[in-house]
C-alpha positions in Angstrom: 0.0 0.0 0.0 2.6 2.3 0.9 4.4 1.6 -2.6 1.4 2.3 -4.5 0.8 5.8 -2.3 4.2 6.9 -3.0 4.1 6.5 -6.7 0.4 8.2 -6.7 1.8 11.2 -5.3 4.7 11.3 -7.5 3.0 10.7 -10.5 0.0 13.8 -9.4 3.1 15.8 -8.9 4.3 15.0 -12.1 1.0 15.9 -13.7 0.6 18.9 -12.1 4.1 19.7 -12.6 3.1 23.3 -14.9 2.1 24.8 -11.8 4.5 23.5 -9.3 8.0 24.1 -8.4 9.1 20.9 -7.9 7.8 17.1 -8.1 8.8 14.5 -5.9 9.2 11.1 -5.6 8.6 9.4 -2.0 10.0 5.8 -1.2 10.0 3.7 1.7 8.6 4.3 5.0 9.6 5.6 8.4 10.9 9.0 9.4 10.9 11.4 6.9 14.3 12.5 4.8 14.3 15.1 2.3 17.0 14.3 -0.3 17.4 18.2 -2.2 19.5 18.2 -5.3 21.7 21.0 -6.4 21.2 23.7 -9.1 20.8 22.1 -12.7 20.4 18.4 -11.0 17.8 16.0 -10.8 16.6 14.0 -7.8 18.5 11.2 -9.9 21.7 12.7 -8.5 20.6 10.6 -5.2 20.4 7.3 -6.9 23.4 5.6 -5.2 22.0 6.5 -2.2 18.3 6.2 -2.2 18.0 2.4 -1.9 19.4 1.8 1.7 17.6 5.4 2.8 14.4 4.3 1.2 15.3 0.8 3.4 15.3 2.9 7.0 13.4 6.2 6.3 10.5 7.6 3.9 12.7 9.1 1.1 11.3 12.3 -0.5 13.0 13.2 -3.2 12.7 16.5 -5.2 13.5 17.8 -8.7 13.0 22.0 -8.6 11.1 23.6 -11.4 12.9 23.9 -14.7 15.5 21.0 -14.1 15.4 17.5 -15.7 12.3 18.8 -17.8 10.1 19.8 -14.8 8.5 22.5 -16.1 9.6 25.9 -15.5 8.2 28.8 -13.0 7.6 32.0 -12.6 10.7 34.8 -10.8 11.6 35.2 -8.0 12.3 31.0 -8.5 14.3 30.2 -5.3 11.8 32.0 -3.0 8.5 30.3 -4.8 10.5 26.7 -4.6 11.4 27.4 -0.8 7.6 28.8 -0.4 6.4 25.4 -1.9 8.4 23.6 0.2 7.4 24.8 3.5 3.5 24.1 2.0 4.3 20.5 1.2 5.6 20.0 5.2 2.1 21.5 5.8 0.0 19.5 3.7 2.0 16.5 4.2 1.6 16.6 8.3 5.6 16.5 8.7 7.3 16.8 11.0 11.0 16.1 12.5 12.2 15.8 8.9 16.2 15.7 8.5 16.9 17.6 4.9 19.9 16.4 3.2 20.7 18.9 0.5 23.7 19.3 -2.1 24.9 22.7 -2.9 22.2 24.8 -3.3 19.8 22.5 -1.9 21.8 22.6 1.2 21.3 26.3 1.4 17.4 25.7 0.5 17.5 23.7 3.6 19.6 26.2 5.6 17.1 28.7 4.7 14.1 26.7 5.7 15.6 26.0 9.0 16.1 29.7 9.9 12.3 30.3 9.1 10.8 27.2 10.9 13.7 25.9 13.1 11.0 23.5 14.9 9.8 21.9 11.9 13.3 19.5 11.3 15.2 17.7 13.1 18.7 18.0 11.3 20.5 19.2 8.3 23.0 17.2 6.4 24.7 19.5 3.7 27.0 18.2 0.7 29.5 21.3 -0.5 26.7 24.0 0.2 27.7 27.7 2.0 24.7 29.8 3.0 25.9 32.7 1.0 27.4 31.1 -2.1 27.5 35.0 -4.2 30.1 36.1 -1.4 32.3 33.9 -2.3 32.6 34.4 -5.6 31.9 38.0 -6.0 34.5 41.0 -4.7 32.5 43.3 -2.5 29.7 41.1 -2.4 26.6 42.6 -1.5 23.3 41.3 -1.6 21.0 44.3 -2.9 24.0 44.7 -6.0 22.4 41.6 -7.1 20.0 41.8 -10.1 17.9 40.1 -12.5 19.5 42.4 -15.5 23.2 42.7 -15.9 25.6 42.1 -19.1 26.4 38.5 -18.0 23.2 37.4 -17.7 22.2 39.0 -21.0 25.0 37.1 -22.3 23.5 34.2 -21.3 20.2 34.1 -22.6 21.7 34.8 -25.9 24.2 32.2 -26.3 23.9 29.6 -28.7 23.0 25.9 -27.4 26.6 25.0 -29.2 28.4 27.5 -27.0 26.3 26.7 -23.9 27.1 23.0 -24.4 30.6 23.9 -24.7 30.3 25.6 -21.0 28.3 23.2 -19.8 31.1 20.3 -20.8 33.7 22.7 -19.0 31.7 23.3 -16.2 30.7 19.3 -15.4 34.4 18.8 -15.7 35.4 20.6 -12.7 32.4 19.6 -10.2 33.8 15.8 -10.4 36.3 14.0 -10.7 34.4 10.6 -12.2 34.5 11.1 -16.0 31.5 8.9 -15.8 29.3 11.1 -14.5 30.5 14.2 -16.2 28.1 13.2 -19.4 25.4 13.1 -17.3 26.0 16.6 -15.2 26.4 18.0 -19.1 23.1 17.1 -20.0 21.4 18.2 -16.5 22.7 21.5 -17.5 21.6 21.6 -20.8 17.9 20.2 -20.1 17.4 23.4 -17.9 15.1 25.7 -18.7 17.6 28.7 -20.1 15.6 31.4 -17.9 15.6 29.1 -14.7 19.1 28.9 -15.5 20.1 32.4 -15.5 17.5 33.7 -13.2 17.0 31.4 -10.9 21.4 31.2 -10.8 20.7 34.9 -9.4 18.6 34.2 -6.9 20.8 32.0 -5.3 23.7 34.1 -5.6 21.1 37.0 -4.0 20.7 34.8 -1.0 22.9 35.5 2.1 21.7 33.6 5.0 25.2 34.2 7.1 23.4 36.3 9.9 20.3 33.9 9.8 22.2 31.1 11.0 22.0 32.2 14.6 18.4 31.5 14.2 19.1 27.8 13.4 18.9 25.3 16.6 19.4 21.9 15.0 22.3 20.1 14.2 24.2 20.7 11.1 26.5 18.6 9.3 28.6 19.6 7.0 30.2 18.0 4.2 33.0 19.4 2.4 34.9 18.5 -1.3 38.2 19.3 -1.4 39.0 19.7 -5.2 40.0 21.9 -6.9 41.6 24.3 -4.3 42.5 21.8 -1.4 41.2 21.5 2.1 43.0 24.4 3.8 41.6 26.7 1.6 38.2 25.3 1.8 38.5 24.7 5.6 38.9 28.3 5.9 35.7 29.2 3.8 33.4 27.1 5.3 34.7 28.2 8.9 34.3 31.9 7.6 30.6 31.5 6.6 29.2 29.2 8.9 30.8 31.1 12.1 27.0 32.3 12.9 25.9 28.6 13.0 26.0 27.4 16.8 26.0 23.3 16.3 28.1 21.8 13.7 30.2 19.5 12.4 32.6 19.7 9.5 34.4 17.5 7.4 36.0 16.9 4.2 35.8 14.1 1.5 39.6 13.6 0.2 40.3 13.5 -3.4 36.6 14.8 -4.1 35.2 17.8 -6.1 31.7 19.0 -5.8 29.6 16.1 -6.2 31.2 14.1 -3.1 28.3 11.3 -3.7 30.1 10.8 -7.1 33.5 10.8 -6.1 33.7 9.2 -2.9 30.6 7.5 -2.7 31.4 4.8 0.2 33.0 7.7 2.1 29.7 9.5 1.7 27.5 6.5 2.4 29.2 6.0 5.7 28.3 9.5 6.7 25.1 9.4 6.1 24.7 6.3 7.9 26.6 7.6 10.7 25.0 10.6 11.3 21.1 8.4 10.3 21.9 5.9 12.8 21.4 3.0 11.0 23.7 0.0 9.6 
């Protein structure tokens, strides 16, 4: 019964996918897990994972509007999909979920944790930082941030040949298993070009630094240490996560972004670990 439940509800999100901002997929039974992909990924990105989670817990497993050929939404993107998100919990009677979110979707679940800090019961982030535009951007601020600029102009108009071409580039440096670097590619290219670019902005908009001193569940945080080494990220995620009051850190050796590619026993062990089960 509980089979045939969970692929209902994924199947009515699916349908009713042109006026959501995400579908899910729910396996297994138990306590609830959220499993949140990154930006451009698919809830597929959890495959090697899902099958002994979906064994202990109930699994629910998202894809955000415009990736993996969910249909697109609406801007402001991030806020509607973190919105939706807190609706679901609501309609869903949740409660005491543990969110385990890669990259951006460890920020999503940063971000829902500073609005509702009684709704989960702990965060497990993979290579996420809650304010991902300060780290990339010289004299970040947040309000400098805007839906129109040259670059993302540039974007819009770029030919699918030349997008592909960044897409390859970019795939390449977020892991180190060649295997998986077709499949990042094509993630990249299946998204919607304006979730891409504005939805990009949104997350680069979001500075949750300060916010983290609302946040009184335990964190866990998961760091790659390729391309720039673990000192240098050490000292990045110490910087941006000072605010946060319980956490853990660590670092997955010889791994770039996508840790659950690269080191995937490593990462299977943590999650069991910090789960509690065998």
């Amino acid at each position: 019964m509980k089979t045939i439940l969970s692929f209902l509800i994924f199947i009515t999100s699916l349908n009713a996918s042109a006026q959501k901002e995400f579908v899910v997929e729910v396996r297994g039974s138990g306590e609830p897990v959220f499993l949140f992909p990154g930006f451009t990924s698919t809830g597929e990105v959890w495959e090697d994972v899902m099958g002994e989670l979906a064994e202990n817990f109930e699994v629910h497993i998202f894809t955000f509007a415009g990736f993996g050929g969910v249909a697109p939404i609406e801007t402001p993107w991030l806020p509607k999909i973190k919105a939706a998100v807190q609706d679901y919990v609501r309609e869903q009677h949740l409660k005491e979920m543990v969110i385990i979110g890669h990259s951006m979707g460890g920020t999503l679940g940063l971000w829902l944790a500073t609005e509702n800090p009684g709704l989960y019961k702990k965060i497990i982030i993979v290579d996420a930082l809650p304010a991902m535009g300060a780290l990339i951007i010289p004299d970040y601020k947040s309000e400098n941030i805007v839906y129109e600029n040259p670059y993302n102009t540039q974007l819009l108009q770029m030919s699918d040949a030349d997008f592909a071409t960044m897409a390859a580039q970019m795939a390449s440096g977020m892991t180190m298993n060649k295997d998986k670097q077709d499949m990042l590619q094509k993630w990249i290219m299946e998204t919607d070009r304006e979730t891409y670019v504005y939805g990009y902005t949104d997350l680069l908009k979001l500075d949750l630094r300060e916010d983290l001193t609302k946040i009184n569940i335990p964190v866990t945080i998961l760091g790659a240490t390729h391309p720039y080494g673990k000192e240098t990220a050490e000292k990045n995620f110490l910087e941006q996560y000072k605010n946060l009051a319980d956490y853990t850190l660590d670092f997955a050796k010889n791994s770039g972004h996508f840790i659950m590619f690269d080191q995937p026993e490593w990462f299977l062990a943590k999650l069991k670990a910090e789960l509690n089960f065998q």
